[in-house]
mmCIF file of the C-alpha atoms, coordinates in Angstrom:
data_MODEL
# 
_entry.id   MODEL 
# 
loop_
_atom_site.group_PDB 
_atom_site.id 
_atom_site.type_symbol 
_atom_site.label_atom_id 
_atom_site.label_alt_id 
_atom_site.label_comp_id 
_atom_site.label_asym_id 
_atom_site.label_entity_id 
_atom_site.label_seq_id 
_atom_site.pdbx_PDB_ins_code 
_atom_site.Cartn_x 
_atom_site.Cartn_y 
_atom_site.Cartn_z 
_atom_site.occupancy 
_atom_site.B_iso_or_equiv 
_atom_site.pdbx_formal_charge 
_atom_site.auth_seq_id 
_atom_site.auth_comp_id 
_atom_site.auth_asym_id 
_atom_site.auth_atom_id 
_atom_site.pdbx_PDB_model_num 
ATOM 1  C CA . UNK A 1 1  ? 75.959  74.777 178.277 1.00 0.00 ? 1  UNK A CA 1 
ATOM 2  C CA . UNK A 1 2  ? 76.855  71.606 180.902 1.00 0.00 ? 2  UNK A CA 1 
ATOM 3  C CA . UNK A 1 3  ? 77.406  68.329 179.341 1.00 0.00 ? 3  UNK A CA 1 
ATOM 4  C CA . UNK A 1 4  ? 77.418  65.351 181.621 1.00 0.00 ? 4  UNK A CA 1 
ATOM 5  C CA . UNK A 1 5  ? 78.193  62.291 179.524 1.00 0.00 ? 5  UNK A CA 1 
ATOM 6  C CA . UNK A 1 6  ? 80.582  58.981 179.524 1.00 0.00 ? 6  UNK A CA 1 
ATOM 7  C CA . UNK A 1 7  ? 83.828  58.937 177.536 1.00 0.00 ? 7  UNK A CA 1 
ATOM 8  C CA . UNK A 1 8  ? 84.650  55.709 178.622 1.00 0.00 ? 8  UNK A CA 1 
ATOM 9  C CA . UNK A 1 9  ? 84.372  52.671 176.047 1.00 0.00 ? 9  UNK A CA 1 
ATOM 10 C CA . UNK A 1 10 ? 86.973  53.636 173.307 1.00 0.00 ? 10 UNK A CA 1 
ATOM 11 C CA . UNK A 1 11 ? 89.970  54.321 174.707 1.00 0.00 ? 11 UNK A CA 1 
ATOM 12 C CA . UNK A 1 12 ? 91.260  51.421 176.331 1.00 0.00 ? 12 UNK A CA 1 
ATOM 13 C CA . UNK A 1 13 ? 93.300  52.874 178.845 1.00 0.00 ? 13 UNK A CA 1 
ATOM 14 C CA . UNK A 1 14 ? 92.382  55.596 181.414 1.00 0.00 ? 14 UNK A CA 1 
ATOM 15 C CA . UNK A 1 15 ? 91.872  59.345 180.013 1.00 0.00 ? 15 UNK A CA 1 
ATOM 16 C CA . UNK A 1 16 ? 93.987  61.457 181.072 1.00 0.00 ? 16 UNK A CA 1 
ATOM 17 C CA . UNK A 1 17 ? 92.670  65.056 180.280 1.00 0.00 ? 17 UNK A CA 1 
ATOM 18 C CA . UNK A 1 18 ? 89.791  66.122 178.241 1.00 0.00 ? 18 UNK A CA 1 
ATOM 19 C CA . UNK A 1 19 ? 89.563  69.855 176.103 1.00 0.00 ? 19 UNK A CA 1 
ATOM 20 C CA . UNK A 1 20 ? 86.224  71.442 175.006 1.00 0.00 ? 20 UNK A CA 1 
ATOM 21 C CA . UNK A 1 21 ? 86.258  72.938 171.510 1.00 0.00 ? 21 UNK A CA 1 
ATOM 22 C CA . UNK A 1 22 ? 86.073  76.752 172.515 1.00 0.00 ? 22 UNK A CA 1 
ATOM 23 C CA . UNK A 1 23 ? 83.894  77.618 169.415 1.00 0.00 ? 23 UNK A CA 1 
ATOM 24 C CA . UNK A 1 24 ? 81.756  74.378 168.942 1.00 0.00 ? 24 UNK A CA 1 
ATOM 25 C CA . UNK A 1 25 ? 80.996  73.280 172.556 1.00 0.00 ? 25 UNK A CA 1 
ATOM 26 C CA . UNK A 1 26 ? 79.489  70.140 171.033 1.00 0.00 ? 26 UNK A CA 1 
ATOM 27 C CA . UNK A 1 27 ? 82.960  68.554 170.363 1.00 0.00 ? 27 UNK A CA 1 
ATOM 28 C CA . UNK A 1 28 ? 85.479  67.419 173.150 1.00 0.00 ? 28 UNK A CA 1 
ATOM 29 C CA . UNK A 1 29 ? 88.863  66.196 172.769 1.00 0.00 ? 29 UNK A CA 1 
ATOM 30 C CA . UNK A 1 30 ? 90.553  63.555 174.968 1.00 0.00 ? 30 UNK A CA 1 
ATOM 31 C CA . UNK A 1 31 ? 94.419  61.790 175.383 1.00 0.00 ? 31 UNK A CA 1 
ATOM 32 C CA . UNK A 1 32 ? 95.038  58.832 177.216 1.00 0.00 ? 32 UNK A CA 1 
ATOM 33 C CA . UNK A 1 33 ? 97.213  56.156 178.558 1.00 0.00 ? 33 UNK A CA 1 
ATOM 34 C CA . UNK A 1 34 ? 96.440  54.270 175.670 1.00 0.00 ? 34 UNK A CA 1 
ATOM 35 C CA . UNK A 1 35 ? 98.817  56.708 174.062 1.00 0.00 ? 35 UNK A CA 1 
ATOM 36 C CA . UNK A 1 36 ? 95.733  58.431 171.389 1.00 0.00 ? 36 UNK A CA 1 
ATOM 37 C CA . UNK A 1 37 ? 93.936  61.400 171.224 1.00 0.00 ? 37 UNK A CA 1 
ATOM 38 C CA . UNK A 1 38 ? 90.045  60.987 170.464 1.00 0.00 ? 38 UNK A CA 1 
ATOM 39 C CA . UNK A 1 39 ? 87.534  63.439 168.563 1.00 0.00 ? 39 UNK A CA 1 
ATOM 40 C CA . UNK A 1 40 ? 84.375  62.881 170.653 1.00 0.00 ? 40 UNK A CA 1 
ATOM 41 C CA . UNK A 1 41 ? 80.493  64.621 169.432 1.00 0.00 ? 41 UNK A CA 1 
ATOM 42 C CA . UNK A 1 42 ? 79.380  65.484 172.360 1.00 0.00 ? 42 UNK A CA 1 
ATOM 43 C CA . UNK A 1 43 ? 75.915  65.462 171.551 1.00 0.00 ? 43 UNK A CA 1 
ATOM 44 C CA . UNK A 1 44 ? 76.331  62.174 169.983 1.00 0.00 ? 44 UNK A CA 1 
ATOM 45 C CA . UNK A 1 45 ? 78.748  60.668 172.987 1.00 0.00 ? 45 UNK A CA 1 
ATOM 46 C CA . UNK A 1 46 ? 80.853  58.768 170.540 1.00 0.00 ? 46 UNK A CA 1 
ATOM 47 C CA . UNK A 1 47 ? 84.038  59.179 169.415 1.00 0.00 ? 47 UNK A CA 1 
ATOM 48 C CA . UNK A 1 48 ? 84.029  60.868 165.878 1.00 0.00 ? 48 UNK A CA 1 
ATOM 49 C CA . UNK A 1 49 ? 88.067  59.660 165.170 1.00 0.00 ? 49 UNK A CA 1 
ATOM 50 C CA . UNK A 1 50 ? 91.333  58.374 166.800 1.00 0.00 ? 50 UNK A CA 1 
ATOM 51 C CA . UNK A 1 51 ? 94.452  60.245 166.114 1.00 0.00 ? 51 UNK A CA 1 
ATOM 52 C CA . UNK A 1 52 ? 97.844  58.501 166.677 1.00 0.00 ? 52 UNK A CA 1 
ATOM 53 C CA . UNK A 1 53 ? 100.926 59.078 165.194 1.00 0.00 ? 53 UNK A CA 1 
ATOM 54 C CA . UNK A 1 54 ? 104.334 57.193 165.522 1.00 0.00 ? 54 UNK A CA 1 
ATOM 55 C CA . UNK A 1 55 ? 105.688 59.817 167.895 1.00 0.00 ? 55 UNK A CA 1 
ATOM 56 C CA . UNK A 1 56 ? 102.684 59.559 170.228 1.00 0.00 ? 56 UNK A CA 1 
ATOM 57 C CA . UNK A 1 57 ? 102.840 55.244 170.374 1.00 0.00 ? 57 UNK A CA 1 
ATOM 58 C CA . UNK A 1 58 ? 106.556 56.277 171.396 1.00 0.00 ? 58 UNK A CA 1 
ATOM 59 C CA . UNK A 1 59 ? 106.335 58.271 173.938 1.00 0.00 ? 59 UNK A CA 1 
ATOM 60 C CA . UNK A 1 60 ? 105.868 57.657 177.933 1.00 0.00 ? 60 UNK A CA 1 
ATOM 61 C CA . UNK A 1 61 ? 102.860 59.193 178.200 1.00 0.00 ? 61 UNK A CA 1 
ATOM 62 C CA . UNK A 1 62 ? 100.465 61.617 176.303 1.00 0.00 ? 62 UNK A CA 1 
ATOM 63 C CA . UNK A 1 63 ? 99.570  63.610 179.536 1.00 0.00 ? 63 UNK A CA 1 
ATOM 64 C CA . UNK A 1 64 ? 97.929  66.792 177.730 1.00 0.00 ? 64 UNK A CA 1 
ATOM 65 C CA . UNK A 1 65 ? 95.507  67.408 174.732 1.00 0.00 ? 65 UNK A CA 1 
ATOM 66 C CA . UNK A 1 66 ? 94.216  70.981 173.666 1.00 0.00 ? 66 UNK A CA 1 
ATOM 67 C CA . UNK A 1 67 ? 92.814  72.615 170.300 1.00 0.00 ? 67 UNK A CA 1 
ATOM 68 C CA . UNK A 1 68 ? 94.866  75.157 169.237 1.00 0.00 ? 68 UNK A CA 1 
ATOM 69 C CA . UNK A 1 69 ? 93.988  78.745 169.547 1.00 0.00 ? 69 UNK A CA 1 
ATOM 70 C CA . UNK A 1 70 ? 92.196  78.461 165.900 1.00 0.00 ? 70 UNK A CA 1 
ATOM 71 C CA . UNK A 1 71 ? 90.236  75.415 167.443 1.00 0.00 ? 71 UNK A CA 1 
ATOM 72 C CA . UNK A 1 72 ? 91.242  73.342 164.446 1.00 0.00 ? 72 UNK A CA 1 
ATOM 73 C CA . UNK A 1 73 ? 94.505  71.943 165.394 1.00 0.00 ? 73 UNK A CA 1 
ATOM 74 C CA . UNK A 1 74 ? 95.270  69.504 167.589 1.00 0.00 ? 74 UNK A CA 1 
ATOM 75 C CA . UNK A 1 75 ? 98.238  69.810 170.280 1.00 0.00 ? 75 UNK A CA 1 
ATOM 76 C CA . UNK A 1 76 ? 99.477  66.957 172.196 1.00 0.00 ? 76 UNK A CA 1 
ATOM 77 C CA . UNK A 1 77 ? 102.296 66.822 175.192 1.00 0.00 ? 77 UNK A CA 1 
ATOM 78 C CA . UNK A 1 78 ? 104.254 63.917 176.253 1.00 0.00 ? 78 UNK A CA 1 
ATOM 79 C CA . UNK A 1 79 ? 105.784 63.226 179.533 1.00 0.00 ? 79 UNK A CA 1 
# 
């Protein structure tokens, strides 16, 4: 299954990497320079919830998102 959609719109800097939800391939994950991660419904194209954390609004830059290897949990890097 392709999706082709826009992201842009709720984060309000640029996105920086984008993860597909290995067992729902209708939800996407995203990080950004706007330091915040972003649940996205794919077939939707909106952005289901913002995650940020005090850590996150901290750091340089969130420069990797992922789902974890149950695809429930949420993993975020900082440079």
């Amino acid at each position: 299954m392709e999706y082709v959609c826009n992201l842009t719109g709720a984060h309000k800097k640029a996105i920086l990497a984008i993860d597909i939800n290995k067992k729902d391939s209708h939800k996407a994950l995203t990080c950004s320079d706007d330091k915040t991660l972003r649940l996205w419904d794919l077939k939707s194209k909106i952005s289901v919830r913002m995650l940020s954390c005090p850590e996150l609004t901290k750091a340089k830059q969130v420069a990797n998102c992922l789902f974890g290897p149950d695809n429930s949990i949420f993993v975020a890097a900082d440079k």
